[in-house]
N, C-alpha and C positions, 0 to 999 in steps of 0.2 A: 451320398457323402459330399458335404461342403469342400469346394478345390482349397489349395495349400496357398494360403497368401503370404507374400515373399515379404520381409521385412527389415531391408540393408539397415543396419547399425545396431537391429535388438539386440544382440552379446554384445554390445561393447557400452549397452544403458549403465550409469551410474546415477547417484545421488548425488544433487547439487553442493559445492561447501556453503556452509552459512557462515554468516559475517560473525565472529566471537563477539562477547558484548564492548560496548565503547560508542565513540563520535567517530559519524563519517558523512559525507558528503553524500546526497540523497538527490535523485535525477528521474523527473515523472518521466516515464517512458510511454503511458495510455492511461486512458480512464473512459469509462464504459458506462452509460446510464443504465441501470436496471428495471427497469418500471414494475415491472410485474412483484419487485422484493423493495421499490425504494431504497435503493443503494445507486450510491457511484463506487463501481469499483476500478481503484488506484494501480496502477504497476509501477513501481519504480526499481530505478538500478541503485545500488550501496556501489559508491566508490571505492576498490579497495588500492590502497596506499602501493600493491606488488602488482605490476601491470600484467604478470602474467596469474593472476587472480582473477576470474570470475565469480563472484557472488549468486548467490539464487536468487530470482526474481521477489522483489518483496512485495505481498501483496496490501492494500489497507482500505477497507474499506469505510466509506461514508453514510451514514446509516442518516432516510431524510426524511423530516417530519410526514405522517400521514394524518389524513381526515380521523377525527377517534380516537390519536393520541393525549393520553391526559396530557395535563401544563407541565407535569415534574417531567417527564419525558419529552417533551416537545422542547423543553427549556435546556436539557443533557443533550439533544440529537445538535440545536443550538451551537451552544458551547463548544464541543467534540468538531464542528466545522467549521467554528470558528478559530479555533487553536491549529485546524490545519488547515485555514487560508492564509493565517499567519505566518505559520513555519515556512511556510513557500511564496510568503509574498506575492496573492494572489489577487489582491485589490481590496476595494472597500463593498465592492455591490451585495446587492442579498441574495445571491446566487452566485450558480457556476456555472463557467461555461469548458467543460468539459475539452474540446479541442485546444482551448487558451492555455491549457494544463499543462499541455506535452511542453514536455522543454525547462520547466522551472525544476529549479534546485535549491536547494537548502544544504548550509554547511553545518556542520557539528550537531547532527540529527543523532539521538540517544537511540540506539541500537540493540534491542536486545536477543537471546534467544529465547524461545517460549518450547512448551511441551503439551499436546493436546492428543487424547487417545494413544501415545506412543508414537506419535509423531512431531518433528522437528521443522520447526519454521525462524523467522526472524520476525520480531515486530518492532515497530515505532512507535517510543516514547517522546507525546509532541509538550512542547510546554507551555507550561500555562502562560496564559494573557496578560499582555501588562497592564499595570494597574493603572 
């Protein structure tokens, strides 16, 4: 029989609050290259306006062209990273750099909450490009 592994704080596990929908101040906290899925994936903090508020981690990912993708889709992965170098004023290069990430924020980030298999997350609505 496998020993009893001790686990300080399991009773006292909750579920994170989510940000209700609205504009709030958005603050990269990591971003992670994926290679093996082509993804950078994002962690950012949601400001909330009550300091004794903590928000769930929001997560976002950056989905990045691969060898094989048709043009419609190479052209969307595009777009979609481009609209979030934007929202964070992340330069003008044709990439990321990933480290350079941590720390940028964005004010009045569209907020919402989503519903996937019965469960509850936050996502970020980025907007579109200027013309």
């Amino acid at each position: 029989m496998p020993p009893f592994i001790d686990m300080a704080g399991l009773n006292e596990a909750k579920e994170p609050v989510l940000a209700p929908d609205g504009e709030y101040t958005v603050i990269i906290t990591g971003a992670n290259y994926k290679e093996e899925t082509s993804l950078i994936v994002v962690m950012c903090e949601i400001e909330a306006a009550d300091p004794d508020v903590e928000y769930a981690t929001l997560f976002h990912n950056i989905s990045l062209p691969k060898s094989g993708d048709e043009k419609k889709s190479l052209d969307f992965k595009c777009l979609l990273a481009s609209r979030f170098r934007a929202q964070f004023d992340l330069g003008d290069a044709e990439g990321f750099d990933t480290e350079a990430m941590v720390g940028a924020r964005s004010d009045n980030v569209k907020i919402k909450q989503k519903e996937w298999d019965n469960r509850f997350s936050n996502e970020m609505v980025l907007d579109n490009l200027a013309a």
